[in-house]
C-alpha positions in Angstrom: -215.2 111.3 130.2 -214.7 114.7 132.6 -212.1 116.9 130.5 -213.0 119.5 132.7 -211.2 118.2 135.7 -208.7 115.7 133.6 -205.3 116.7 133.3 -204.3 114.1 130.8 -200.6 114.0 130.3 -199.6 117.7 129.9 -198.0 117.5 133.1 -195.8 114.5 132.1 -195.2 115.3 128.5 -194.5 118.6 126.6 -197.0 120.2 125.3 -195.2 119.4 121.6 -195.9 115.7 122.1 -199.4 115.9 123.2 -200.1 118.3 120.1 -198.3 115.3 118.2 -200.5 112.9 120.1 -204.3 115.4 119.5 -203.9 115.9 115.9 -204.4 112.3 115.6 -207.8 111.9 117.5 -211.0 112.5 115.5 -212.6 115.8 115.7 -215.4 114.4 117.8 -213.2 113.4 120.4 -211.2 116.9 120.3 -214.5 118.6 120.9 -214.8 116.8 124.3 -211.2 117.4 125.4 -212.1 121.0 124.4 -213.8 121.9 127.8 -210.6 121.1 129.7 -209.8 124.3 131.8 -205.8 123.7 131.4 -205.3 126.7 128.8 -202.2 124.7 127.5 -204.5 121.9 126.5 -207.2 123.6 125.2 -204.7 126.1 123.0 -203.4 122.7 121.3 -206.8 120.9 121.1 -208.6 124.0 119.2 -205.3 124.0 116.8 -206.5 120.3 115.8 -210.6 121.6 116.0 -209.2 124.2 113.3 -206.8 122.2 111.3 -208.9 121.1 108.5 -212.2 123.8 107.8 -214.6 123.4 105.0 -216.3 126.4 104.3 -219.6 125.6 101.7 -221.4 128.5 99.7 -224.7 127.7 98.8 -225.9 125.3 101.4 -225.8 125.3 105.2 -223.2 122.4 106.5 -226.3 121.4 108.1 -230.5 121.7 108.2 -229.9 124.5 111.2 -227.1 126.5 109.6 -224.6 125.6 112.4 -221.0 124.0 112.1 -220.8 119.9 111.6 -217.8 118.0 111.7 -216.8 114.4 111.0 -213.5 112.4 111.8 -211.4 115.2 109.8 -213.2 118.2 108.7 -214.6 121.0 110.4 -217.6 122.4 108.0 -218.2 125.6 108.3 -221.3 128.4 107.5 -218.8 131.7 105.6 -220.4 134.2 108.7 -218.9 131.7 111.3 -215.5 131.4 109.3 -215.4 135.5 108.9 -216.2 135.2 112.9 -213.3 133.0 113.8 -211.1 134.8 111.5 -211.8 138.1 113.2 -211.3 136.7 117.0 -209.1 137.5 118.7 -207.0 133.9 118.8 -207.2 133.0 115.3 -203.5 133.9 114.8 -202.5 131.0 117.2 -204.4 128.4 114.5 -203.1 126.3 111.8 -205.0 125.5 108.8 -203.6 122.6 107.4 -206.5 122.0 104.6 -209.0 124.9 103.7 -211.7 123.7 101.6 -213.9 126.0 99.6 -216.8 124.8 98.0 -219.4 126.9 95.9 -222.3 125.7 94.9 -222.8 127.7 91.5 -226.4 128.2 92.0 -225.6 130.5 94.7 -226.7 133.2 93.1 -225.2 135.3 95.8 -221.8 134.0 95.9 -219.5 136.5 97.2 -215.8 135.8 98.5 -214.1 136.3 101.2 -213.7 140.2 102.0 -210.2 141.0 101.3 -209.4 141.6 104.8 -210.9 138.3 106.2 -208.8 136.9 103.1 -205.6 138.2 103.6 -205.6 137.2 107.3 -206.6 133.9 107.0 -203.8 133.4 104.2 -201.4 133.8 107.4 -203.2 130.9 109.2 -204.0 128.2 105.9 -201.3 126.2 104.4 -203.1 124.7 101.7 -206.2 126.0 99.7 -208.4 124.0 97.6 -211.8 125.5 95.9 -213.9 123.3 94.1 -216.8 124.2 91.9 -220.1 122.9 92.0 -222.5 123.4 89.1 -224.4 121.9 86.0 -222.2 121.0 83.2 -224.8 123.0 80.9 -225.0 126.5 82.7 -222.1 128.8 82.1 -220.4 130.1 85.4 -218.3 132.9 86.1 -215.4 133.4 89.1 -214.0 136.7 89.6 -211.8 137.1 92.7 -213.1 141.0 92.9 
């Protein structure tokens, strides 16, 4: 599939319908529609890249510390999410579904600075944090 040189059907559709049309594709395929060089297509398919981020505190998303997506989910390392937050597009995303997941053995778990935080709160609609750790070692959250 060239993207690069594909026009797809922004020129015969609005730009609402094709978003409509995108945020149904899996993330695999958005990646590859993401080299297009129509800036109107590539604006709607990074929304859909974006629209479902996992960030995971403990352990890499993958062996090589670099982002990893499936169908739905976007997982991300914290120092690529704090990168993307503090770009210079992020307030053109939509985070339908941010997932943070701390691994309680992370013995050097800190949140999200409180600027990174309160910016990304403009972008995310729904936050979910889940908590992994043994049932027999006591853990503590603080959100300072």
């Amino acid at each position: 599939m060239n993207t690069c040189k594909t026009p797809l059907f922004s020129y015969i559709l609005s730009l609402e319908i094709v978003e409509e049309i995108f945020s149904y594709l899996p993330l695999p395929t958005v990646v590859e529609v993401m080299e297009s060089e129509n800036a109107s297509i590539t604006s709607v398919v990074r929304k859909r890249y974006y629209s479902n981020v996992a960030l995971n505190f403990g352990e890499p998303p993958c062996e090589d510390g670099y982002s990893q997506i499936d169908d739905e989910v976007l997982s991300m390392k914290f120092s690529e999410f704090e990168a993307l937050v503090n770009g210079d597009t992020f307030d053109q995303l939509h985070i339908e579904k941010f997932l943070i997941d701390v691994q309680m053995d992370f013995i050097d778990f800190t949140f999200l600075h409180k600027e990174v935080f309160t910016k990304a709160s403009t972008v995310v609609a729904d936050v979910v944090l889940k908590f992994s750790t043994n049932p027999k070692d006591h853990a503590t959250f603080s959100w300072d």
